[in-house]
C-alpha positions in Angstrom: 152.1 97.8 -6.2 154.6 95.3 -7.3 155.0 92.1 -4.8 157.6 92.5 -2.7 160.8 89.6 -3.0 160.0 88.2 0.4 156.0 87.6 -0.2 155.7 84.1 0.5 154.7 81.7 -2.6 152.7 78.5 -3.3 153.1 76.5 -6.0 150.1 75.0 -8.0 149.3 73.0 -10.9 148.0 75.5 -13.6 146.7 74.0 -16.8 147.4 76.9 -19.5 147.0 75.9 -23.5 150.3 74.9 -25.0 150.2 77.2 -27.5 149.6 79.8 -24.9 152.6 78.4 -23.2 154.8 78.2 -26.5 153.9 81.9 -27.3 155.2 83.1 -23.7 158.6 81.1 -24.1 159.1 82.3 -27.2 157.8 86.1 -26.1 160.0 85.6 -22.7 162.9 83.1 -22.7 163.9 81.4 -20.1 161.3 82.5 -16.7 158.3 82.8 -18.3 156.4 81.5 -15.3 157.8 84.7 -13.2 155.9 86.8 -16.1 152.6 84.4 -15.5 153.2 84.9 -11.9 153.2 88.9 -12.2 150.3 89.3 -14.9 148.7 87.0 -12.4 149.4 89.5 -9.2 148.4 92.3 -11.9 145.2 91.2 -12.3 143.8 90.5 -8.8 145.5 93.6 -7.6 143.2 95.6 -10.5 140.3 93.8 -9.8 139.9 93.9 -6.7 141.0 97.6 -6.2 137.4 98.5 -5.9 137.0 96.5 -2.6 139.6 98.4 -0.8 138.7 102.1 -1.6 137.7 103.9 1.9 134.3 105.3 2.3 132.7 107.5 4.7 129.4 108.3 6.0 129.3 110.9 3.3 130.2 108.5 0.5 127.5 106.7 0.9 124.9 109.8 1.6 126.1 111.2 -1.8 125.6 107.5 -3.5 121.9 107.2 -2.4 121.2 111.3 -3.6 122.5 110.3 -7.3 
């Protein structure tokens, strides 16, 4: 799920490589960062998918049978 306009931001010192930062101006344009910004949200949201999945009782009484 995409954030929404309204989530609040914070803004941080990231230190990227330059040519890592000269490919995504080139790749981009102008905004860039709003690209780092989403691949960022991308990645947490992906990774840490796994934490929010619902379980029941007999989730975890089918886990210890396998």
């Amino acid at each position: 799920m995409p954030a929404k306009k309204d989530d609040p931001l914070r803004k941080v010192t990231l230190n990227l490589y330059d040519s890592d930062c000269d490919e995504m101006k080139a790749y981009y344009g102008h905004g860039w960062t709003e690209h780092v910004r989403t691949l960022v949200h991308d990645h947490i949201r992906t990774a840490t998918a796994h934490h929010k999945v619902r379980r029941t009782l007999g989730d975890l009484h089918d886990e210890q049978s396998s």
